[in-house]
N, C-alpha and C positions, 0 to 999 in steps of 0.2 A: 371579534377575531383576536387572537392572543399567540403568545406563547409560552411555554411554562419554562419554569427554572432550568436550565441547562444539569445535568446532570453528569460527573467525569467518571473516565475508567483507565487505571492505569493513569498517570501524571496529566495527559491530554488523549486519551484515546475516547473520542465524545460520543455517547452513547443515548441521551435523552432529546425529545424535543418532542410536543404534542405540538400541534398543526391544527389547529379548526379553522372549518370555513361551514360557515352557516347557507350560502347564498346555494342553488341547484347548478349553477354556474363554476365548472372545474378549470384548472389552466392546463392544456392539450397540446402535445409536442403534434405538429403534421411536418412529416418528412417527406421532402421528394425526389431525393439520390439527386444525381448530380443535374446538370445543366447546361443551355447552350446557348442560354440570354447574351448581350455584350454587355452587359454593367447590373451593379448593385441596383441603380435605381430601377432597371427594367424587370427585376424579379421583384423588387417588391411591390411594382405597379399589378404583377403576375398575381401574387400571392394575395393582395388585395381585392383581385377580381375573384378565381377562387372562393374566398372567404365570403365575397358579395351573396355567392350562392347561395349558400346558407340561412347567412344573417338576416338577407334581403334589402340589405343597399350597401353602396359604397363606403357612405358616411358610415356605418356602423359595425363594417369589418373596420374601417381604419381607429375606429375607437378602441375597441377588443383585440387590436393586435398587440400581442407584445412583444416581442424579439423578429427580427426576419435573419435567417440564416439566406444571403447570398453571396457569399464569397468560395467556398471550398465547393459547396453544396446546394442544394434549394431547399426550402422548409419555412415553416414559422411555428409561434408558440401563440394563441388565443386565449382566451378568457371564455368559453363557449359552453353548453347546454352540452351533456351526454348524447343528445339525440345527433344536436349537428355534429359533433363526432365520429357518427355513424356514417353521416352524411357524407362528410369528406374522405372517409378511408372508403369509400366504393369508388369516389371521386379517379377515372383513369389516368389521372398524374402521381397521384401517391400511392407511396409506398408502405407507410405505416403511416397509425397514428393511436399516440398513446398518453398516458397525465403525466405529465410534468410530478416527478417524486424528487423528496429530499435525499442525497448524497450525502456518509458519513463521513468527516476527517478522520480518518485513518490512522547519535547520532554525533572527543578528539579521536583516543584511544582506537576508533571503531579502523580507522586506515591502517593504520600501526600491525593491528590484528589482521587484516586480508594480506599484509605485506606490500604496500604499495611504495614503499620506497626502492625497493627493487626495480617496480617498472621504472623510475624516475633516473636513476641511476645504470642499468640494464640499456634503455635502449635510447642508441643518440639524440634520436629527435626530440625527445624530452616531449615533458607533456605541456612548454608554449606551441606547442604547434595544435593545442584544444583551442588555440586562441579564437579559431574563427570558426570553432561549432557553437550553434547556438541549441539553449536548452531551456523550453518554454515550460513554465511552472506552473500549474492552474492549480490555484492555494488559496490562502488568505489576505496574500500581498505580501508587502516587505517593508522592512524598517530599515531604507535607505541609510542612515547615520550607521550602523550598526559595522564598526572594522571589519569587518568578514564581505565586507561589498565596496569596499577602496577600489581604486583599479590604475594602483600603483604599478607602472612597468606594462600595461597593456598598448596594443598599438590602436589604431583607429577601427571603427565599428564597421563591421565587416561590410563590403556594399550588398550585398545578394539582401539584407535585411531590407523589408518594407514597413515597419511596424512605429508605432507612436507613443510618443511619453506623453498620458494624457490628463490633466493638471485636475486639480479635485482639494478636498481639504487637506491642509496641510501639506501639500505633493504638488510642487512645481516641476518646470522643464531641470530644474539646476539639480534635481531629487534623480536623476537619470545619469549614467555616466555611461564611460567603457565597460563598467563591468553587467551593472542593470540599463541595456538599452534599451529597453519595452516597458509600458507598463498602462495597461489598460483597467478596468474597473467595470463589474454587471452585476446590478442589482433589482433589475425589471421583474423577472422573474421571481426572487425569494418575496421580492412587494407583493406581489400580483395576489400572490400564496399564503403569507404572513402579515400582511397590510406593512405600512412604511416603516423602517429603520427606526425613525424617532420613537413611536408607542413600544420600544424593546424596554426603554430606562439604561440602557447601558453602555458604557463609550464606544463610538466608531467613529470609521474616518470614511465622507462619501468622495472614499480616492481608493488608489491602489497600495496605500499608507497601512500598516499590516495593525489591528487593533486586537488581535485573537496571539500572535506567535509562531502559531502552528506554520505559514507559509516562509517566516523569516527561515524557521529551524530547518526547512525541507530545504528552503534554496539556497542555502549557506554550508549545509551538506553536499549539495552536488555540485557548487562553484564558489565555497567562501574561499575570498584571499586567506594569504597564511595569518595568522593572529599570535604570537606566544603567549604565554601566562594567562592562560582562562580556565577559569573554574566556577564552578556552581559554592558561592560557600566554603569554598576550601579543598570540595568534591571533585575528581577528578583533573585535576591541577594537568595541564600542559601543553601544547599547540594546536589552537583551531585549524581545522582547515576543510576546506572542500574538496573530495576525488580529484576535480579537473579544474581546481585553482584559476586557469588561466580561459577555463570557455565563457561563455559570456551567458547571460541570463536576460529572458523576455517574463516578466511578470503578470500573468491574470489571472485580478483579483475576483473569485468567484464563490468564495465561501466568506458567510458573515454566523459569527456567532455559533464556529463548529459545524453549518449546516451549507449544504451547495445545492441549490435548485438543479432539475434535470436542464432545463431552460437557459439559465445563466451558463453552465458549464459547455453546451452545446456550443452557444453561441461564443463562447471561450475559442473553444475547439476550430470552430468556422474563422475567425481571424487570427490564430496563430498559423495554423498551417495556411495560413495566405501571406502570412507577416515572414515567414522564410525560415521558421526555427528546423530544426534537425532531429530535435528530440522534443518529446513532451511528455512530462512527468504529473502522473495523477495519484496522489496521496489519499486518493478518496474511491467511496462505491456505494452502490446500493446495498442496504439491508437485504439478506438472506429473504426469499428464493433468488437468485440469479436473473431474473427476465429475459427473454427470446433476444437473440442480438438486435430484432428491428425494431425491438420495444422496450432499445435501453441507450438513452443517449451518450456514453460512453463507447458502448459497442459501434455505436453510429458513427460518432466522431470519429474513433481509431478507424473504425473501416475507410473513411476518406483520408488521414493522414498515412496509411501505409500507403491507399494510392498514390500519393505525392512523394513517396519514398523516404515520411517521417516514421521514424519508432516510438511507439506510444509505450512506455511504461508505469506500470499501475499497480498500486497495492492489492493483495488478495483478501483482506480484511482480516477483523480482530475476533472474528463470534465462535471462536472454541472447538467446533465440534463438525465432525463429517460432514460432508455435501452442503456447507455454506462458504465455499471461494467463493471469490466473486471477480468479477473484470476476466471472465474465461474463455474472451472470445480468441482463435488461435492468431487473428493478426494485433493482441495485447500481447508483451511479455510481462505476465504477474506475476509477483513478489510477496514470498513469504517471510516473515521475521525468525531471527534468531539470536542467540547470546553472543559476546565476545566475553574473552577471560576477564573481566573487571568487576568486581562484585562490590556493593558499599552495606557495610558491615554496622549495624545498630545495634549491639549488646545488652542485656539487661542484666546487670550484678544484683542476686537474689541475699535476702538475708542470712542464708546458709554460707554464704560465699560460692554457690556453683554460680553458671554464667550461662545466661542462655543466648544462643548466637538469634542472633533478629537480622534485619534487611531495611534498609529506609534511609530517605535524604533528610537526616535530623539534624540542622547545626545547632541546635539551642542545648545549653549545659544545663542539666539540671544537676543543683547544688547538693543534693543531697536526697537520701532514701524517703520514699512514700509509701501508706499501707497501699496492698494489691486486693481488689475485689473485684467478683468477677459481674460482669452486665446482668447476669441470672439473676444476683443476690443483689439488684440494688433496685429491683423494678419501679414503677412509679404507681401510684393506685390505680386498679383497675388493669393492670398490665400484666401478661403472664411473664414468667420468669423466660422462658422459650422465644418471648418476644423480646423483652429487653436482653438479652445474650445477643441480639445483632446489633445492639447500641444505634436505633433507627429514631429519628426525630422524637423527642415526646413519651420515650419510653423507660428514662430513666427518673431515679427519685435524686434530685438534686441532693438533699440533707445524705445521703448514703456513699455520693459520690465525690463531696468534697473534700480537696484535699489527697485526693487519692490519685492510683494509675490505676485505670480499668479494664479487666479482660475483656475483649470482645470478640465475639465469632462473625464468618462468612455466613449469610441464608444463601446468595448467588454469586456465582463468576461475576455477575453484573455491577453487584451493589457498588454503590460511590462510598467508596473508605475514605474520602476527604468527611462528607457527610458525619461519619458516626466522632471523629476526633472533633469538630465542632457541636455537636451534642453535647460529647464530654467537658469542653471547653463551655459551654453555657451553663452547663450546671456547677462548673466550679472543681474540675478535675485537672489533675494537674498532670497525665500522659496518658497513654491507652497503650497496650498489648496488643496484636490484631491475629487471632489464630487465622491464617490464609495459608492452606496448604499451597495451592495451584500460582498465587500470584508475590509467593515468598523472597522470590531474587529478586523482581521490580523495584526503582525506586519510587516511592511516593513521596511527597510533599505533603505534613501536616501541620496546623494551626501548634500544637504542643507535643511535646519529646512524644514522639509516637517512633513503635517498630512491628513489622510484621515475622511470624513463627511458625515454622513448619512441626511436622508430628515429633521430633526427636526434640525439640524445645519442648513441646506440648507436656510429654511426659514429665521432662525432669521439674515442671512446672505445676503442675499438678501433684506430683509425688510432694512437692514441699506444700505447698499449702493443704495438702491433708494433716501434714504431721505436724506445722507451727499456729500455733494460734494468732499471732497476728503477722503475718507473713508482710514483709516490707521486699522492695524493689527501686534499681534507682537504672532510668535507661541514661544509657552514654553517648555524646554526639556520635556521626558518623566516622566509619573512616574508611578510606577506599585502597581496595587489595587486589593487585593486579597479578596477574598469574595465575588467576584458578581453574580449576578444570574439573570435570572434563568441563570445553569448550570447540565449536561452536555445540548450544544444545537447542533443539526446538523449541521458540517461544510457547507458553503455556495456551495464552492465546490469541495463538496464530490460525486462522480458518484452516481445515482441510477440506481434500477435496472425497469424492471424487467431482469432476465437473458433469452438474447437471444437466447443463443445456444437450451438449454434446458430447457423449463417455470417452469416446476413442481419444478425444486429446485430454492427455491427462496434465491435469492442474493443478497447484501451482506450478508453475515455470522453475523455478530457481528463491535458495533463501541466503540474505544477507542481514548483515548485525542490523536490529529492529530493538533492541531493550538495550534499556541505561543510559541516550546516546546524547553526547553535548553538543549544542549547538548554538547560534545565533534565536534570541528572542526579541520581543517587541516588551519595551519596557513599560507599557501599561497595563501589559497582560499580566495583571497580579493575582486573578481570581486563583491559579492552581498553585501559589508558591509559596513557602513556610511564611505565615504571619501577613499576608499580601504582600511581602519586598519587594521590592523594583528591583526586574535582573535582565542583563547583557543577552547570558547565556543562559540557556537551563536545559536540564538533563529529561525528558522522554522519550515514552516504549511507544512501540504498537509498529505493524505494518507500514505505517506513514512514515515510519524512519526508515523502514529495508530499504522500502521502493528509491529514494533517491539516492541508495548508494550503489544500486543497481545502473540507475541513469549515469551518475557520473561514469561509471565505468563503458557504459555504451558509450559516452561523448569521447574518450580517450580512443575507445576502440573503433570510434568516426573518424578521430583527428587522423589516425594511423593510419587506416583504409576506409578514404574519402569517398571513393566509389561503390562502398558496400552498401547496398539497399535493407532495411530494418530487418528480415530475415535473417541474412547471414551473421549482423549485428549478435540476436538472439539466438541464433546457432550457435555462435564462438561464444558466449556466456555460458547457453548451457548444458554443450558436451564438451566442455575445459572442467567443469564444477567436479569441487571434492566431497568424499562420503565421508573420511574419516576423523575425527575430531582432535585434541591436542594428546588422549588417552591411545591414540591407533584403536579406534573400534568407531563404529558406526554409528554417525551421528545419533544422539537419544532425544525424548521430547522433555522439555524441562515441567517440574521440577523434581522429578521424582524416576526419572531414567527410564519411562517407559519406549518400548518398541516404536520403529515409525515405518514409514513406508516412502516412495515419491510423493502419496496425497500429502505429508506431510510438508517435504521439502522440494518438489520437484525431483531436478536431474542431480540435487544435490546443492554443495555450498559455495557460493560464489568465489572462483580464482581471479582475481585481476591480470597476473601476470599471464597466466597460460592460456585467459584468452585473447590476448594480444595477437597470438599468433597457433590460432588452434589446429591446421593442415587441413581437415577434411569442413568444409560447410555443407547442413542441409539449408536449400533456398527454395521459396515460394514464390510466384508473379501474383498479380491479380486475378487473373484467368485462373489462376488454379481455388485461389479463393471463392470465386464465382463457381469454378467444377463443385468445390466444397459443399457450398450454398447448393444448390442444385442437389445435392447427395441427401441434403437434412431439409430439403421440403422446398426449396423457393421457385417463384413460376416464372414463369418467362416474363410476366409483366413486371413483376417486382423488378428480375436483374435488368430488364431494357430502363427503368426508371434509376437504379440503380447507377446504372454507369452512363445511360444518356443515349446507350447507342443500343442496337438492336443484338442479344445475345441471346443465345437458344443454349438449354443443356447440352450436352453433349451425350450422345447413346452408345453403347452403354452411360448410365453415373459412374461414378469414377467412386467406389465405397471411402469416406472418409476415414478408414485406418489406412486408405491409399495415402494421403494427405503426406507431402512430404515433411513432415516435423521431425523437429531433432529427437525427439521422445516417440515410442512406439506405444499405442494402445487398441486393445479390440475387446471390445464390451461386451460380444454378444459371438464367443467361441464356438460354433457347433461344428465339431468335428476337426478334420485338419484342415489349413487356411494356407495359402499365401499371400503375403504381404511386401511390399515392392517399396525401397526406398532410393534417393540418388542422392549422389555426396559429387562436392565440386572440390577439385584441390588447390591450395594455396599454398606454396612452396618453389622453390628454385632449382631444384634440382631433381630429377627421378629418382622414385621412393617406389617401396612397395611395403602397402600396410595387410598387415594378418590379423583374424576375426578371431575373439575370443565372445564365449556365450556361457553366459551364468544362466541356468537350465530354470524357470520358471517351477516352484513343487507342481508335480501333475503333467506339464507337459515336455516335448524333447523339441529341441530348437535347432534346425542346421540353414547354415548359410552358405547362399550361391554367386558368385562364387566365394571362397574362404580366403581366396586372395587379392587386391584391386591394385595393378599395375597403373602406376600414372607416370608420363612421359615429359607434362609440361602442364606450368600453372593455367587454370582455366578450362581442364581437362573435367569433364563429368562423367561417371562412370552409375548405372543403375544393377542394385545388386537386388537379392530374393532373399526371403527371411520365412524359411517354411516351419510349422506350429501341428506340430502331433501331439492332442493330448492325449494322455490317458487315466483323468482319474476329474471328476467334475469338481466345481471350486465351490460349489454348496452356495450363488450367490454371492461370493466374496471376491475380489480381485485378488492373483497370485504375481509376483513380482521377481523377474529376473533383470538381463540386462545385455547389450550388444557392445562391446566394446571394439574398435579399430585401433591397431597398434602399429607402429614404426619404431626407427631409432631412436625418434625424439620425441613424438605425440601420443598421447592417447585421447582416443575420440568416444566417449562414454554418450549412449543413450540407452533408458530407465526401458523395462519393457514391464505392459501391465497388462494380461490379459480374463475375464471374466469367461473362466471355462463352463459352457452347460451343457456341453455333451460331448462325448469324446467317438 
């Protein structure tokens, strides 16, 4: 049993990892919705017996168990044969059962840009009064030392917390403070899967002591204390901080090595929402198809954290291309990436004297001009020219390439461009070119002066080495240029949707700055940073950064209104969002300013201030979630295991474009339709809001009524939303939009409808 070399995308956006397991013996999540046991120890006595059935004795469920979910929930993870799998999902206590899969992992500047000193300054309370939300992390862990986790000025640890600082290498009680009160550790599962920690070869910590980065970065984005003078290298120069500075942070560690068991992360999931957190931030998902909510421990998890009235927010992943979001179940708010104006500029002065503009975290000087050859012209024997142009392990001719800077090209979105500049670097090159149209504004981290070039480099690049014979190049450190635009733009690759599972709610949720972002790191995580250096801070992309700037602002928008259940939470995120970017035009997908849609960015781009206090909420209960469930296939036996208690559908099904979301979708148009949504108001005085409707191409949209009178906060009012089309969408989603307007609000929901007949 192994694992292979880690393979990166984007600075830390982790993309590789093979899995063998030889044995016929798989590790099998069994889920049993909730419970009415009195204590941990009696579900696992439960879960034991159960398992007995199978296995055929007691001794030998208790060998092959591996995690037991009893605190939020009921469930376990086993080590068990395909068949007994079978076994247990006919079994009339469960609810699902499905393999335990691997989870992908998924930041100064980036506040500055949404404007959050406004809220700070704007409204009295300020944001110590985050003090006593808590916002559970399920990451890689944390590097307690790290300033950005001081908890200078904090008051005592909130009492509603139940949760434990739990000691491990390197990670004592004294490694916990006011700022990180939690911090727990699971690694049963990735074992179970991967065999032990030690056979990796590579450094960790068997604690919640962060050995990857990736969890410091997330959770120093959504609560790091203020830090001044931080930089990457010189990069990015100016004050750390996290959204909600002043909330507090629960730690669990549940990814090792970029990878997070379904198993470990569940059982994350089962003791934060018992530990008392408020929020829980998931930087991670599954690899593209989506899985059935009951056959995806995330999906599982958020479903019993909304019912405790936690909000689960989660990235929508990095894979590029249509119909792979992910975390799309509608009680997740998922998070798409986007730019903020800051761009880090990597030059290459050509020997003609033109300049070709590049992108990349380069601090290394190089003293002077190199010849320029391109990967095609340096092949190794045996190698086609078409193969060495990707500058992939073993395919260049050392003798060709020393001394020089090497062009090389993109074969996939995927490839590891750390990979191709360590090639060049072995055989004795002294920088790399990297033509990458799609991932050109990223910054990467390379072993030597490396920069990446879009088409308009390409040419002028090209033009000159036709026409010089020995064409020299000299690339320049970085330098970073704040102000450009347009901005925000959609990350290149940022998942879109549509969502598969379920059409009508359309996905992602909402997008915040995901590329270029600085933050708190784990100082032995040197595999991604120019030359291995040991660093503080460091600057990466991908969805794993949206999503916790997303959370900080739900913990501000907690502190504010303590009594908001994660619904409303997500209602005021994402019909406050804006469409328009720093140009006045509508958000584009980077890098090359193509069109987008909601699948791209949701209801748009995340406002901090305006959703502080947005006027109209769409809110969901449980029961509607269950109506939901019910609507997309679930049986009576499921929801009774489910919530524990006995619930029948309701007759009629309630159609899921019923569902009350902030976002309107109907996937499957035939004719004209009404659709039915309710809005609760939050405000102090009587308002009356007016309906404005951007017309869907093909169909005509009126609302009933066009006006909603409200008298006093807490007032709900249900309106009608009737859909005439006339003209089919050929298969394609057409996109208008419902806006509610007052004096002071605007309440914007994305409307997406799939016309096939009119």
């Amino acid at each position: 049993m192994g694992t292979s070399k880690i393979l990166s995308l984007f600075t830390l956006l982790f993309i590789g990892y093979t899995l063998v397991n030889g044995s016929t013996r798989k590790h099998y999540i069994i889920y049993m919705g909730d419970h009415s046991h009195p204590n941990s120890e009696s579900v696992v006595r439960a879960n034991h017996e159960i398992l007995a059935e199978v296995t055929g004795s007691l001794s030998e469920a208790k060998a092959v168990a591996i995690h037991h979910y009893s605190k939020s929930f009921q469930g376990f993870s086993a080590m068990i044969t395909p068949e007994q799998a079978k076994q247990l999902a006919e079994h009339k206590s469960v609810v699902s059962v499905f393999e335990s899969k691997m989870n992908k992992l998924h930041t100064t500047h980036s506040w500055d840009f949404l404007g959050l000193e406004t809220v700070d300054k704007d409204y009295h309370k300020g944001l110590d009064t985050a003090s006593d939300v808590i916002v559970g992390v399920i990451d890689s862990g944390v590097w307690p030392e790290s300033e950005s986790f001081t908890d200078y000025g904090l008051g005592p640890v909130p009492k509603k917390f139940k949760g434990v600082c739990v000691e491990g290498d390197n990670f004592t009680q004294a490694n916990c403070n006011k700022k990180i009160i939690g911090a727990r550790f699971y690694s049963k599962g990735f074992e179970a899967e991967n065999g032990p920690l030690e056979g990796t070869n590579k450094i960790f910590f068997r604690s919640a002591r962060d050995e990857n980065g990736h969890g410091s970065h997330t959770a120093s984005t959504i609560a790091g204390s203020i830090v001044r003078n931080v930089s990457l290298f010189g990069n990015a120069k100016g004050t750390a901080r996290g959204g909600a500075p002043s909330a507090r942070l629960a730690i669990y560690k549940a990814c090792w090595f970029g990878f997070c068991s379904d198993a470990d992360v569940l059982s994350a999931m089962d003791d934060a929402i018992n530990d008392g957190v408020d929020i829980l931030s998931l930087s991670l998902g599954p690899d593209p198809p989506q899985p059935i909510y009951f056959e995806d421990a995330i999906s599982v998890g958020a479903f019993h954290a909304f019912q405790k009235g936690v909000l689960v927010s989660a990235s929508a992943g990095n894979s590029v291309f249509p119909r792979t979001a992910c975390n799309v179940a509608p009680w997740i708010l998922t998070v798409a990436a986007s730019t903020i104006d800051r761009d880090f500029s990597s030059n290459v002065l050509l020997g003609n004297s033109k300049v070709l503009k590049g992108s990349s975290l380069n601090p290394i000087r190089m003293e002077q001009s190199h010849g320029l050859v391109y990967g095609s012209a340096a092949a190794a024997a045996g190698v086609s020219a078409t193969n060495a142009s990707f500058c992939k392990n073993n395919t260049l001719d050392p003798t060709l390439i020393r001394d020089k800077i090497v062009i090389c090209t993109i074969e996939k979105f995927s490839d590891d461009r750390l990979a191709k500049a360590i090639e060049i670097w072995k055989g004795g090159g002294v920088g790399m070119i990297l033509i990458d149209h799609n991932a050109k504004d990223i910054g990467f981290q390379f072993v030597i002066p490396s920069t990446l070039i879009g088409q308009d480099a390409v040419e002028l690049l090209q033009a000159y080495i036709k026409t010089e014979k020995n064409p020299i190049g000299r690339i320049y450190p970085t330098i970073t240029v704040v102000g450009t635009k347009p901005a925000p733009e959609m990350a290149a690759f940022s998942s879109i949707g549509p969502n598969i599972i379920t059409p009508d709610i359309i996905k992602p949720d909402i997008t915040a700055p995901g590329v270029n972002i600085l933050a708190a790191w784990s100082p032995v995580a040197t595999e991604a940073t120019v030359e291995q250096r040991s660093v503080n801070y460091n600057i990466v992309s991908g969805t794993s950064m949206s999503c916790p700037h997303i959370t900080a602002i739900a913990a501000i928008i907690k502190s504010h209104h303590p009594h908001w259940g994660p619904a409303a939470i997500q209602s005021a995120i994402m019909t406050s969002a804006a469409l328009m970017d720093n140009t006045h035009h509508i958000i584009e997908r980077g890098p090359n300013g193509t069109q987008t849609t909601p699948f791209d960015y949701g209801s748009g781009h995340v406002n901090p201030v305006a959703s502080l206090n947005p006027g109209l909420v769409y809110t969901f209960k449980i029961q509607d979630v269950l109506n939901f469930l019910c609507s997309n296939g679930a049986s009576p036996a499921q929801l009774k295991n489910l919530t524990g208690g006995l619930t029948e559908c309701h007759k009629p099904l309630t159609a899921s474009y019923n569902f009350n979301y902030p976002s309107i979708g109907v996937s499957n148009l035939n004719g004209s339709l009404s659709v039915y949504r309710t809005v609760t108001y939050y405000g102090h005085e009587a308002t009356i809001y007016s309906s404005s409707v951007e017309n869907p191409p093909g169909v005509k949209v009126t609302i009933t009524p066009a006006e909603l009178k409200f008298w006093k906060t807490g007032q709900h009012i249900t309106f009608r939303i009737d859909f005439l089309p006339f003209k089919s969408s050929n298969g394609n989603f057409v996109f208008g939009a419902l806006t509610w307007k007052n004096a002071k609000q605007s309440v914007r929901s994305p409307i997406g409808l799939n016309v096939l007949s009119t």
